[in-house]
C-alpha positions in Angstrom: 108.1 66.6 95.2 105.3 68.3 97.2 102.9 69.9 94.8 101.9 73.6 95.6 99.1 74.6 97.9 95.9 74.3 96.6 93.6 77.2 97.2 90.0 76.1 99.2 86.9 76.8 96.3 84.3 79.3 98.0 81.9 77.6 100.7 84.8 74.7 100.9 84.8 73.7 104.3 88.2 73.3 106.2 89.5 72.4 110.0 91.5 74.1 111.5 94.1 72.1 111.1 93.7 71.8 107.2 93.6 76.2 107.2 97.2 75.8 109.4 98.6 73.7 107.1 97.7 75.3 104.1 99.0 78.7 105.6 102.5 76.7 106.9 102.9 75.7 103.0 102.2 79.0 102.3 104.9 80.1 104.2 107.2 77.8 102.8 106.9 78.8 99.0 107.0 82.2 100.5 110.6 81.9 102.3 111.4 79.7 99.2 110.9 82.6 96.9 112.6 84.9 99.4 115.7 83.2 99.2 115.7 82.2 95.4 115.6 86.0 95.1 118.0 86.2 97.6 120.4 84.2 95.4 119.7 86.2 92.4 120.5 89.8 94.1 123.1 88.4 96.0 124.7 86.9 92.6 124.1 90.7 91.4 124.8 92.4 94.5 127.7 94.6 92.7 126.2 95.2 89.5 123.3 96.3 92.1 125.7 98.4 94.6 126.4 100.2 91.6 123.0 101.5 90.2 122.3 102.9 93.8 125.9 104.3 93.4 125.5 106.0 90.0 124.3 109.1 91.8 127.0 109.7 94.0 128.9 112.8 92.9 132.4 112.7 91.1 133.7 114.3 94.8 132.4 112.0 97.0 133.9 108.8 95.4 132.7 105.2 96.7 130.6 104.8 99.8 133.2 104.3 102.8 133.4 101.5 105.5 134.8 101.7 109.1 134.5 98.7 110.7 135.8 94.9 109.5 132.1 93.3 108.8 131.3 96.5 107.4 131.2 95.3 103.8 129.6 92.2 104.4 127.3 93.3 106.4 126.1 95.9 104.1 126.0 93.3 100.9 123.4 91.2 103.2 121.4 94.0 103.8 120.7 95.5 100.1 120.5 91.5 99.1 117.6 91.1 101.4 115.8 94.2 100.1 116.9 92.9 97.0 114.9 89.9 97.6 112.2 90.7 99.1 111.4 92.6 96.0 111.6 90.0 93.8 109.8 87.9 96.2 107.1 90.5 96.5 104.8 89.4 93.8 104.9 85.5 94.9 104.3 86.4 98.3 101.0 89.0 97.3 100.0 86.1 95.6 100.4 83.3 97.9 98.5 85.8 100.7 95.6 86.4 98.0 95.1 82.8 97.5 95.1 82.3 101.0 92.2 84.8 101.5 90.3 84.8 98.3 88.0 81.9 99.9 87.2 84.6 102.7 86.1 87.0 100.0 82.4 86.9 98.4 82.7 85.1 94.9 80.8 88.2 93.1 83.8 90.6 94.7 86.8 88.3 93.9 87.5 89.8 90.6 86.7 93.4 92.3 89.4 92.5 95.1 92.1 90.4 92.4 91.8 94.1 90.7 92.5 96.2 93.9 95.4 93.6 94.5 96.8 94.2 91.0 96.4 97.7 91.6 98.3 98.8 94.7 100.8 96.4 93.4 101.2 98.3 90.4 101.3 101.5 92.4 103.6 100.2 94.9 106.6 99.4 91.7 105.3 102.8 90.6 106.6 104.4 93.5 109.7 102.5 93.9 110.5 103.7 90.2 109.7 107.0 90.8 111.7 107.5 93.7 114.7 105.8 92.0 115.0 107.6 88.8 113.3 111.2 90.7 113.8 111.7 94.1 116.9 109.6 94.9 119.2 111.7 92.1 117.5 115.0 93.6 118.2 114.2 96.7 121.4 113.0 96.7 122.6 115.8 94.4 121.5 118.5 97.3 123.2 116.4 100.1 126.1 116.0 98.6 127.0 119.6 97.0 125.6 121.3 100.0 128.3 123.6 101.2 131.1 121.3 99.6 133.2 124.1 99.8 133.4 123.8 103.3 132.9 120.3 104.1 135.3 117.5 103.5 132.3 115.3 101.9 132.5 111.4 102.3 129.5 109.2 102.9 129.3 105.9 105.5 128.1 103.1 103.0 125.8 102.0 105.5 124.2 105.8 106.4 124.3 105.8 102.2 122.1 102.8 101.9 119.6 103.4 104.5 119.2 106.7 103.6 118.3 104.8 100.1 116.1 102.5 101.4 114.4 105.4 103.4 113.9 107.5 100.0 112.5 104.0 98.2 110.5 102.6 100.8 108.9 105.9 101.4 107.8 106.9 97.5 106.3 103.5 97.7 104.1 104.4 100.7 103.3 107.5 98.7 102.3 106.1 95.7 99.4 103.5 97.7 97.6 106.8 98.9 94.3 106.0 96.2 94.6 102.3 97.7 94.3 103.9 101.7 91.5 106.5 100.0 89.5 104.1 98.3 89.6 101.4 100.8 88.4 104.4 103.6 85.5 105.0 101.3 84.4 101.5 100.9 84.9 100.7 104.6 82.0 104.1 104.7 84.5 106.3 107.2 85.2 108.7 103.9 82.6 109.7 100.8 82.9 110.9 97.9 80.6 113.5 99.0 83.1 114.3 101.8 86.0 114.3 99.6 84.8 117.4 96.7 83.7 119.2 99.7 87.2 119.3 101.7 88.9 119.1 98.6 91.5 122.1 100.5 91.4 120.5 103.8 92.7 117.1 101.8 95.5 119.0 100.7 96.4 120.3 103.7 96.8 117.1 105.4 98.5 115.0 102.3 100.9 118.0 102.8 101.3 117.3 106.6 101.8 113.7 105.6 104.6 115.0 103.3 106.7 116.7 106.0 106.2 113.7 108.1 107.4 111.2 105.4 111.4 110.1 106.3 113.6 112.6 104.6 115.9 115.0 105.9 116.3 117.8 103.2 113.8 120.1 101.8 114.2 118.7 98.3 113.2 115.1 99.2 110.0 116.7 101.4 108.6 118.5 98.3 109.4 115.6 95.6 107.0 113.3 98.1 104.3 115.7 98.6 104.1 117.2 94.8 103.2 113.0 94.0 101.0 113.1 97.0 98.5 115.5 96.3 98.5 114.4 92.6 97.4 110.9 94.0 95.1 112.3 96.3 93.1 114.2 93.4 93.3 110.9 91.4 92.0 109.1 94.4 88.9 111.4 94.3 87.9 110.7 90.7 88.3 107.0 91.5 86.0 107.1 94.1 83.7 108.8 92.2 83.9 106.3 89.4 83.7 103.5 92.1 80.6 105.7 93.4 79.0 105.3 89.9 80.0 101.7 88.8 78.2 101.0 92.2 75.3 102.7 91.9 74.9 101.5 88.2 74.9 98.2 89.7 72.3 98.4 91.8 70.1 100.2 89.5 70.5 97.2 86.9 69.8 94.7 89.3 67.2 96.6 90.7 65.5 96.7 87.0 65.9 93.0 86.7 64.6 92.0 89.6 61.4 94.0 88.7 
């Protein structure tokens, strides 16, 4: 049995060859943990069909299909997102490891932390958008002029439209991470920030209309979270602003 890739110590020195190899292995316990989580959602795949079916209206019934690999088809596809889920934290890890030897070995804890934290916001999002804005939106799709309409829903339209919601609270929720990482890169300050506090708004709102979503009730669930992060984004980088400048002033009283 092969053992695991072993992450390079800081100033290690490496070929190229050795820094391809390591990445290939990489790879490897990536698709490895892809499709073990495959295997899991897959095993799952109706108990899972069902939680993103427990929203669906008492009139609408189950999610149709019109063509023979239809149901198949679909099952592979909310397996794989499944997976790549499950997956995620191997494969953030496996990418960390890779370029933690790139990183300065005073910022690797700063960096492991900013890892762990989009991370966290990233499930945040997916959670919010499953128990929030998937029932609200759903519910307004569904019951929108049903009086009229002869409602029945396409399981594949169903389950993109899903995976649309999901995949875009998660992009909402890693607004701080873009935020803070602008003002570290020095093309946003904090300064900047308190001053166009309105302008800020403004645009996360634009950002809000332009997320996917069809309906007015999924455009406002993204953008109320967004300019909630955005405000929490600019006390963070006023903390980050202080810690930094603390810092310097202690090793500035040290070195003298």
């Amino acid at each position: 049995m092969r053992p695991l890739p072993r992450r390079l110590d800081h100033g290690e020195e490496a070929t190229l060859v050795e820094h391809l190899e390591e990445l290939r292995q990489r790879i490897f316990v990536c698709l490895g943990a892809l499709l073990a989580g495959f295997a899991v959602t897959y095993g799952f795949h109706r108990h899972l069909l069902h939680w993103l079916n427990r929203y669906l209206p008492t009139h609408v019934g189950k999610p149709l299909t019109l063509g023979v690999a239809e149901p198949f088809l679909t099952v592979m596809k909310i397996s794989l997102w499944g997976a790549l889920l499950l997956a995620l934290p191997v494969i953030l890890w496996q990418l960390w490891a890779f370029l933690v030897p790139a990183v300065e070995q005073g910022s690797e804890r700063r960096v492991r932390n900013f890892v762990l934290f989009a991370s966290a916001l990233l499930v945040g999002g997916v959670v919010f958008g499953y128990f929030v804005a998937l029932p609200a939106a759903v519910h307004y799709l569904t019951n929108y002029d049903k009086q009229v309409f002869d409602i029945q829903i396409r399981a594949a339209d169903y389950y993109s439209f899903v995976t649309m919601v999901l995949i875009a609270m998660a992009i909402v929720f890693e607004l701080p991470v873009f935020v803070l990482a602008l003002v570290r890169l020095g093309i946003l300050s904090t300064a900047q920030l308190r001053r166009n506090r309105r302008i800020g708004y403004f645009v996360v709102a634009c950002v809000g209309v332009a997320l996917p979503g069809i309906d007015p009730v999924t455009t406002v669930i993204e953008t109320i979270p967004l300019w909630l992060l955005f405000e929490l984004s600019i006390w963070l980088s006023i903390l980050a602003d202080r810690r930094a400048a603390a810092a310097v002033q202690a090793s500035g009283a040290s070195g003298g």
